[in-house]
C-alpha positions in Angstrom: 107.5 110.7 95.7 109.7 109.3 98.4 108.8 106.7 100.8 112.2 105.3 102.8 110.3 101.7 103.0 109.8 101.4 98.7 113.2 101.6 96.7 115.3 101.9 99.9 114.5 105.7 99.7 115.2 106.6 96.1 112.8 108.6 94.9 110.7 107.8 91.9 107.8 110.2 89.7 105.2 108.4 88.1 104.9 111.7 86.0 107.9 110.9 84.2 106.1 107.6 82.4 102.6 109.3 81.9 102.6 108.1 77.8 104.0 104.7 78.5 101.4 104.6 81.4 98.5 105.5 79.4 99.6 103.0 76.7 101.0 99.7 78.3 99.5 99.7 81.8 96.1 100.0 80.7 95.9 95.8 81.3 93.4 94.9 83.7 91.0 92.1 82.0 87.6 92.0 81.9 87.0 89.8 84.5 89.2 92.1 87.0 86.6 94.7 86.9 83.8 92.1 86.6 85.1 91.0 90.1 84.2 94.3 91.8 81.2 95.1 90.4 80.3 91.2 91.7 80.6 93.1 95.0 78.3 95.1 94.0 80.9 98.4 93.8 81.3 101.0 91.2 78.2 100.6 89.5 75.2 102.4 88.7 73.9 105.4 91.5 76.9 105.4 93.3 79.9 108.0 93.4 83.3 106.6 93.6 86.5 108.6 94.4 89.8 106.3 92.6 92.5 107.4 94.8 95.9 107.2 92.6 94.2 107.2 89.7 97.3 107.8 87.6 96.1 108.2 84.3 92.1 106.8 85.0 92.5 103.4 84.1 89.8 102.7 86.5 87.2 105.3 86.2 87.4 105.5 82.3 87.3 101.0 82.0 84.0 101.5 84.2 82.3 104.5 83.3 80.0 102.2 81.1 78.0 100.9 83.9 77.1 104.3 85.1 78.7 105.3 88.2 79.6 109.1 89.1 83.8 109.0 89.5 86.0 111.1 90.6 90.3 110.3 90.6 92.6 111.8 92.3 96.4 111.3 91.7 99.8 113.2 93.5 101.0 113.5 90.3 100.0 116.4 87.6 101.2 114.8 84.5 99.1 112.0 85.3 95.6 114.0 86.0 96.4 115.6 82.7 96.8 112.7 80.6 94.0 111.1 82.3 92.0 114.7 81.9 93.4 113.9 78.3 92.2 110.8 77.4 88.5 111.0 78.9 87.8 114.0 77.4 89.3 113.0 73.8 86.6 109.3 74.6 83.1 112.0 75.9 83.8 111.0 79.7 82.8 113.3 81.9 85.3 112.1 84.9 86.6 114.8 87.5 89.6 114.8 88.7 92.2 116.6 90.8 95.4 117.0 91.9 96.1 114.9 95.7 97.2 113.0 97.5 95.2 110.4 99.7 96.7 112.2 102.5 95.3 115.5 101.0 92.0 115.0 99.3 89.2 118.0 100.5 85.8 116.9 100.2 83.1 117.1 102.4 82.3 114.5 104.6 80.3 111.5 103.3 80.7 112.7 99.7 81.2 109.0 98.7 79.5 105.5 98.4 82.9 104.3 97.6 86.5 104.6 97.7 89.2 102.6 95.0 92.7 102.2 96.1 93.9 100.5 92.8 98.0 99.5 92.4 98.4 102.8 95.1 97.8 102.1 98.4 101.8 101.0 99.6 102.6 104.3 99.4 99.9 105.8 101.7 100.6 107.4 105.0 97.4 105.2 106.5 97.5 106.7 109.7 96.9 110.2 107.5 95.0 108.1 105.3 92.8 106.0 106.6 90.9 108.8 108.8 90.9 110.5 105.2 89.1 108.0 103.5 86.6 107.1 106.3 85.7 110.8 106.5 84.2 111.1 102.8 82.9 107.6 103.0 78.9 107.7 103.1 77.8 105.5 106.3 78.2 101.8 105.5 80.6 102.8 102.7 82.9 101.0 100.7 86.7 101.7 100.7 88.0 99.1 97.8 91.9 97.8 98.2 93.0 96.7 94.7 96.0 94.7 93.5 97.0 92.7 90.3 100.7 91.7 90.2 102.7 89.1 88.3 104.0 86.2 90.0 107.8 85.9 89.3 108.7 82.0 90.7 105.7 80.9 89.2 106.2 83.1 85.4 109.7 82.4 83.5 109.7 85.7 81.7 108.4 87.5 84.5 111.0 86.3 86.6 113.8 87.3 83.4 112.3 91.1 83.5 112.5 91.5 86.9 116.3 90.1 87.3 117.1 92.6 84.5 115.7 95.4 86.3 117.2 94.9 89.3 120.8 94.9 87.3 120.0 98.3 86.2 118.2 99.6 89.3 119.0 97.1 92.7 117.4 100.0 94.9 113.9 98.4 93.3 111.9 96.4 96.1 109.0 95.9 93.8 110.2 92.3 93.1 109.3 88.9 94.1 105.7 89.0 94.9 104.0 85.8 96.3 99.9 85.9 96.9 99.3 87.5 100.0 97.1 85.0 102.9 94.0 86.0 104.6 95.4 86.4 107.8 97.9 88.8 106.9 95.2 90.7 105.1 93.0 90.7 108.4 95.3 91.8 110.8 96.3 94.7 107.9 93.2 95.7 107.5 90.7 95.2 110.3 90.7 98.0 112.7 88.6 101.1 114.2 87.6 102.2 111.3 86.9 99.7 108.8 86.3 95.8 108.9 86.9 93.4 106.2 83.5 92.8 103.8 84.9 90.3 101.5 88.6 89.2 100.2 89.0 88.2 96.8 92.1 86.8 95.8 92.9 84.8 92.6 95.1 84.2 89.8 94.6 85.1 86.3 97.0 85.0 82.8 96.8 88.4 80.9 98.3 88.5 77.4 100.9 90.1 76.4 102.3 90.6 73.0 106.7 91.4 72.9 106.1 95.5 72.6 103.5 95.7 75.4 105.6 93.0 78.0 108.4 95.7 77.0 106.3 98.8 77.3 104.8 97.3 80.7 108.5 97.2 82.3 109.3 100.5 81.6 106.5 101.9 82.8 107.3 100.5 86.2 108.8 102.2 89.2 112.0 99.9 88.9 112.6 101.6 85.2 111.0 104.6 83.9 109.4 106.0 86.9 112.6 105.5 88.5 116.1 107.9 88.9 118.0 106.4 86.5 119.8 107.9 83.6 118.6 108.4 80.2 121.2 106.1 78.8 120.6 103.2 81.5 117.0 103.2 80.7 118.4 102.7 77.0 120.6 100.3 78.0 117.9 98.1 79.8 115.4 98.6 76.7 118.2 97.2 74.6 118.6 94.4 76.5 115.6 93.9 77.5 114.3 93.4 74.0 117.2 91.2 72.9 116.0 88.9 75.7 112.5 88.8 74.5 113.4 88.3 70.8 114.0 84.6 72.3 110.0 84.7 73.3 107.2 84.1 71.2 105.6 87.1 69.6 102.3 86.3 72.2 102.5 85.2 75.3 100.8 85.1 79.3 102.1 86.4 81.9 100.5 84.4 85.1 99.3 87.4 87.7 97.8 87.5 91.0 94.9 89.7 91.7 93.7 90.7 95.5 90.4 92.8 96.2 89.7 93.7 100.0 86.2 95.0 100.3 86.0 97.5 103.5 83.0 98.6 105.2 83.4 101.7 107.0 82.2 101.1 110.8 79.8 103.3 112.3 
């Protein structure tokens, strides 16, 4: 993928960390998906289409409470882990190869659609008609975000300095909590209006090997263009700095879920 506003234009493959992905970015608590379904979405009787699915976190984390998914992803090592690891588990999750720009279904195929950790690197104007298309009338397109707060977290803020030494082309840095006013003028618009906002913070644990595994499944590192030996070079580093941490630790995060409701 390339996107001339994310990495000042470097291009980056989320293909390239599909086994890291799969183990150490599987981290969403409990009460992350217990806040959606509080909304009353991805539950029981309802299809949902997960839009950068990656490698199906979402669908296969709420496939217990019974609704009918589908994920789409732009990248094909991801849909074939994710194909992967449901099958190997007895899901029976679909999934295809797209973008959110390029998903074919017919209209109102969906109660809901999930944007989870993706939805910076939509086209929305592409997008956006997309989504409202497949979206059943008085459907549900679901924004989700859950991001570690670096001025606020001392060895999220040491990760993410390293990083940037290897890769300073990385803009996924410094994150604050977004404000409801900058989420309404965002998100309100012809075709969809804002249900509910959720945003709040929560501490996800972390042991040394999944903090580590977590960075280099990012965009800044193993996603990223950088060489073989600099991603070696920032593993080795970056685990010499957290040899100073205790063995468990929380890393404080920020979650945000915008609830749209398609207008008709």
């Amino acid at each position: 993928m390339q996107n001339n506003d994310i990495d000042n234009g470097n291009i980056f493959d989320w293909g390239l960390v599909s086994k890291d992905y799969t183990k150490y970015r599987d981290i969403y608590p409990e009460e992350f998906y217990r806040s959606i379904t509080d909304l009353g979405l991805c539950v029981a009787g309802q299809t949902v289409l997960d839009l950068g699915t990656g490698t199906g976190v979402l669908p296969r984390n709420m496939y217990h409470l019974g609704a009918k998914f589908v994920g789409a992803d732009i990248s094909e090592n991801q849909i074939a882990e994710a194909r992967r690891i449901s099958t190997e588990n007895g899901m029976d999750i679909n999934y295809v190869v797209a973008s959110a720009e390029n998903i074919d279904f017919p209209a109102e195929s969906f109660d809901v659609v999930t944007a989870c950790q993706c939805h910076i690197y939509f086209d929305n104007e592409i997008a956006l008609p997309k989504i409202y298309d497949v979206l059943q009338p008085n459907g549900h397109f679901c924004v989700l975000w859950m991001g570690w707060l670096p001025f606020e977290d001392e060895i999220a803020k040491m990760s993410e300095t390293l990083v940037l030494k290897y890769n300073p082309n990385w803009t996924g840095v410094n994150a604050i909590r977004p404000n409801f006013e900058a989420i309404k003028t965002t998100w309100n618009n012809t075709l969809f209006q804002i249900s509910n906002v959720r945003i709040y913070d929560l501490k996800v644990p972390f042991t040394r090997e999944s903090w580590h595994g977590r960075m280099i499944a990012c965009r800044g590192i193993g996603a990223s263009v950088l060489s073989a030996e600099e991603i070696e070079a920032f593993e080795k580093e970056h685990l010499q700095m957290l040899n100073s941490m205790p063995e468990t630790f929380e890393i404080l995060h920020y979650v945000t879920i915008i609830d749209l409701q398609k207008h008709i």
